[in-house]
N, C-alpha and C positions, 0 to 999 in steps of 0.2 A: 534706807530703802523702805517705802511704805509697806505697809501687811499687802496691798493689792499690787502693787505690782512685782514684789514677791511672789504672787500665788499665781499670777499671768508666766514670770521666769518659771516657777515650776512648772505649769502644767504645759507649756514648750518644751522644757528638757523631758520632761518625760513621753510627753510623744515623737523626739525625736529617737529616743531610744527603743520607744517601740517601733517606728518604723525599720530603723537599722536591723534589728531586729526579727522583723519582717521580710528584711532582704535578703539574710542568709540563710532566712528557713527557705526562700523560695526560689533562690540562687542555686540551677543544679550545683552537681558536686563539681571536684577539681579533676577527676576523672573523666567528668565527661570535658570539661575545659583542655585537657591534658592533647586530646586529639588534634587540634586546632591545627590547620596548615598542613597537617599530614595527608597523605594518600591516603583515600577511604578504602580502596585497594591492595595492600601493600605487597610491592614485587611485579605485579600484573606486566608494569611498561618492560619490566627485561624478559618476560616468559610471553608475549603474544602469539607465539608461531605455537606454543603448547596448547593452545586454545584450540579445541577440536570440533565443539558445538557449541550454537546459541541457541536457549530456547527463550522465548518471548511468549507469552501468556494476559491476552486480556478480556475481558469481557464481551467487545465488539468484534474484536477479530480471532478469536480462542486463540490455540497454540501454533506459532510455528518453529518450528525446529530446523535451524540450517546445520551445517553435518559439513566440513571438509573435504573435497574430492579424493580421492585413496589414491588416486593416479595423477593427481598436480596437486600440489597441497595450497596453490595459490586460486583455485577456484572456490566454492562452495556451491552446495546444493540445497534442496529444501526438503529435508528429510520425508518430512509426511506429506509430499505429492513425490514421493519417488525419485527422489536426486534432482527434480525439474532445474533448472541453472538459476542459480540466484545472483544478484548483482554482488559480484565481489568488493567490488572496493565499497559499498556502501555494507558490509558487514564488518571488512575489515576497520574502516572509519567507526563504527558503534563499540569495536572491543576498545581501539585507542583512546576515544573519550572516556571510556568508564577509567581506563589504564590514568589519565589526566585529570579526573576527579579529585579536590581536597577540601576536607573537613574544613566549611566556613563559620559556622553559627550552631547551637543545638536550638531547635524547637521544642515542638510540644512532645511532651510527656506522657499526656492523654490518649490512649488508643482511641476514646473514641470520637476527638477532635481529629484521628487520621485523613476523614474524608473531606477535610477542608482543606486539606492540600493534597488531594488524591490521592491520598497512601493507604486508603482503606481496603479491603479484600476486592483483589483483582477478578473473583468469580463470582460478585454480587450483582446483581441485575442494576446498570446504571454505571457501576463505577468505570471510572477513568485510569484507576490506577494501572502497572502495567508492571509482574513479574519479570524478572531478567534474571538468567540464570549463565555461567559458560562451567564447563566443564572439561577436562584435559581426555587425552586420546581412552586412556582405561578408565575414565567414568569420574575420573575424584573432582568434587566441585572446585571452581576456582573464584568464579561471581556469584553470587546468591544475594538480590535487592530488589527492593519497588522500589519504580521508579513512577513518582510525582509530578506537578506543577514543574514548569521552565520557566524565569525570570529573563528576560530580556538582558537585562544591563543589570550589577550592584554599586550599590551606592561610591562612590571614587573609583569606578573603574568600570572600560567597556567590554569586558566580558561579563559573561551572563552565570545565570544559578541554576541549579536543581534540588528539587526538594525530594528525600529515599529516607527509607528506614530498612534496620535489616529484619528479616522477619522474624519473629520469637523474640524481641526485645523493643520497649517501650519507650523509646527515645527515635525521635523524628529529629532529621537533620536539614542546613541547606547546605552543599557543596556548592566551591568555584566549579563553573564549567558545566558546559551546555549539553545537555542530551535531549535529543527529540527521537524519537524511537516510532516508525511507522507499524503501528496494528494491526493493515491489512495487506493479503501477502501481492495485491498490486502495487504496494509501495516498492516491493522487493524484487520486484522481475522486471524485465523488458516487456512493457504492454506494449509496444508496435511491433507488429507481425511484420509488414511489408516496407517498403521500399522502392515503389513501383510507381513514377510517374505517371499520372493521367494522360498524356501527352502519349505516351508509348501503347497505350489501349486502342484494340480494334475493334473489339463487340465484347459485349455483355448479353448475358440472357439469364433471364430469372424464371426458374421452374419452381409455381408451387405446388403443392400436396394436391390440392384441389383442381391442378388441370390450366389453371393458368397461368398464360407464356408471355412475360414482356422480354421484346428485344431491341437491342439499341448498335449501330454501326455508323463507321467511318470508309468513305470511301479510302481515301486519301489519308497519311497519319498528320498532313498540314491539312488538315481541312477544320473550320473554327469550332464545330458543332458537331455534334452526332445526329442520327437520324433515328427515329422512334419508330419502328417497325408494327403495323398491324392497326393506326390509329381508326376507331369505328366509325363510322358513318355518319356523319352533323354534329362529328367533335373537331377539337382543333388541339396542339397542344397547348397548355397551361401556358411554359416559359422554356425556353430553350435553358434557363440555369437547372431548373427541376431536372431535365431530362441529361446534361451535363451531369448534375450529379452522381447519376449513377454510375459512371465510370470513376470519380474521382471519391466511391464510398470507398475502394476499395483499403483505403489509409483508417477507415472506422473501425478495424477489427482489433481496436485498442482492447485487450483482454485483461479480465476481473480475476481469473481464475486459470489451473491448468489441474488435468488427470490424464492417465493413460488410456489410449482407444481402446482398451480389453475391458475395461476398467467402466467408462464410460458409452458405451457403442451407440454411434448414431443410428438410425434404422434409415435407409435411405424412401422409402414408402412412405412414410408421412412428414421425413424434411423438405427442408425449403431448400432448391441446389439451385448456387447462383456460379456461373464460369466466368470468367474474364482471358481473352485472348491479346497479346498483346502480337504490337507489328514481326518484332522478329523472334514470332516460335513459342515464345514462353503462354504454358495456359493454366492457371490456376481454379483450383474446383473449390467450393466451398460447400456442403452439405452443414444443415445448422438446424439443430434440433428443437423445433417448439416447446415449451415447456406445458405440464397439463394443467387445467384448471385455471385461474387466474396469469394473463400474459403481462401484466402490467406490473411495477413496484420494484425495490430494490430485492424482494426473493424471488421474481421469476427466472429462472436457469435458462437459459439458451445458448446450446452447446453446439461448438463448429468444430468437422475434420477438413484440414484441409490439405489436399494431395496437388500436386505441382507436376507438371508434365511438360516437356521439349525442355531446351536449352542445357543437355548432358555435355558435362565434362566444364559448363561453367562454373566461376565461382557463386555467383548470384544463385541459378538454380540451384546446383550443390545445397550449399549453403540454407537455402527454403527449405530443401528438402530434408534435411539433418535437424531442421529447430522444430518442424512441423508432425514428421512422419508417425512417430512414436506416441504423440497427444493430442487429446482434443484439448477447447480451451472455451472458457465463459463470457461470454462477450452481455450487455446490459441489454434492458427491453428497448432503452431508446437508437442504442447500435443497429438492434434489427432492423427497426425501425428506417432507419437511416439507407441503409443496404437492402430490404427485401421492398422496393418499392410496386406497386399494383398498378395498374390502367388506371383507376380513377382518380389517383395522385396523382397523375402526370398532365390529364386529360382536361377538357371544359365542353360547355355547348360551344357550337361554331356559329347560332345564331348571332345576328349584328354583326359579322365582321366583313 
């Protein structure tokens, strides 16, 4: 063998040794390897009924805290609005994924590479990451994780991943199995209030603060169109859909938000009260509270009570009456919108026609 291609074999052998080399220095330990396949959980899936609260924590949507019903343990509430009714099986669905979680991969090591897979501190202005906590009925924790980025699909297989670390330790994971965890507590309630076909609407009238009255009827409940009451003097209406609408806003009162009427009290002197009567009996009132200052954007607060009248000993009424009576509820600037319509929205000149 020549001097030179000797000294080409050596200085290959030895850079392969230093790579090797290189790879167990940087090859977590067998520890963290040791997890793999396991429950990140371990025991959760046989103790789910032990599971008393969830609390969820993020940046966008702070905390909510759902709580177990003490009187059917197959409801839940939403702690911090008051036991408001939270959608059960989508909470009970969020304990059994975490319960179905297993150790796929170890990542980064680096806290402060956290926030590239959103695992960074859940109370920093910006982050996405998303605390998850359950707890058993006396308080002992039972989940305690952030929860990360969701992966669609892994690689040979079509379920999907999650990227968590637990807190106070420096190893970022991806687990099998999908968590999406909704942030804002409309993800978690029933945001339709009603149930009330348009078709079934006999007048509408819209009272605001300021003194004006739009009103709108049906002679007939077969009759195609409603009739716009009070139109001014060398107007015409706009479209008979505009003026349609406003019976069929009544399905708008998709709600952001709920609190208690003590809690939050509408003033009836400066809301906007809009009724809707319908053919047989049923009248619902909607009182909706302007917000001050800026009416526009996702912080404007516009809060509705709404009270239910006729149709006793139904289940329908009932029923209104039971989900309604005890709260108001937040509804968006474009909902009002929608619902508190004015004469000039409705209206045109009548010249040309």
């Amino acid at each position: 063998m020549s001097a030179k291609n000797f000294l080409i074999l050596l200085v290959a052998t030895v850079l392969g040794i230093v790579a090797a080399a290189a790879a167990v220095v940087t090859r977590p330990g067998d520890a963290v390897y040791a997890n793999l396949g396991d429950p990140v959980v371990p025991g959760l899936i046989d103790n789910l009924n032990d599971v008393d609260t969830v609390r969820i924590e993020s940046h966008e949507g702070g905390v909510l805290t759902f709580k177990r019903n003490a009187k059917d343990a197959g409801d839940w509430g939403i702690a911090n609005r008051d036991m408001y009714p939270a959608k059960a099986s989508q909470v009970n669905a969020l304990a059994l994924r975490v319960a179905e979680l297993t150790y796929l991969a170890p990542k980064t090591a680096t806290p402060e590479l956290f926030p590239r897979l959103d695992l960074g501190d859940p109370d920093v202005v910006g982050s996405k990451a998303i605390s998850l906590r359950f707890n058993d009925k006396g308080g002992r924790p039972m989940v305690d994780m952030v929860i990360g980025k969701a992966r669609s699909s892994l690689e040979g297989s079509a379920a999907g991943g999650t990227y968590f670390r637990i807190p106070g330790k420096d190893q970022a994971w991806l687990a099998k199995g999908s968590i999406e965890i909704g942030k804002l507590i409309s993800e978690w309630i029933e945001t339709d209030i009603f149930d009330i076909q348009t078709k079934r609407i006999r007048r509408v009238e819209i009272h605001h603060a300021d003194g004006e009255k739009i009103s709108i009827f049906k002679e007939q409940q077969g009759d195609l169109d409603f009739v716009l009451n009070g139109v001014p003097d060398g107007k015409k209406v706009k479209s008979r859909f505009s003026v349609n609408g406003i019976a069929s806003a009544i399905d708008d009162y998709k709600i952001m938000d709920v609190a208690l009427r003590e809690k939050h009290p509408v003033d009836p002197a400066t809301a906007t009260r809009v009724v809707y009567e319908t053919f047989d009996g049923l009248t619902v009132t909607a009182l909706i509270d302007l917000p001050e200052g800026d009416l526009k954007g996702p912080t404007a607060e516009y809060w509705v009570s709404l009270d239910i009248a006729g149709g006793e000993g139904t289940a329908e009424a009932d029923g209104l009456r039971a989900r309604t009576n005890p709260w108001v509820f937040r509804i968006s600037d474009y909902r009002y919108d929608s619902i508190a319509k004015r004469m000039k929205d409705l209206v045109e000149d009548a010249a040309g026609s």
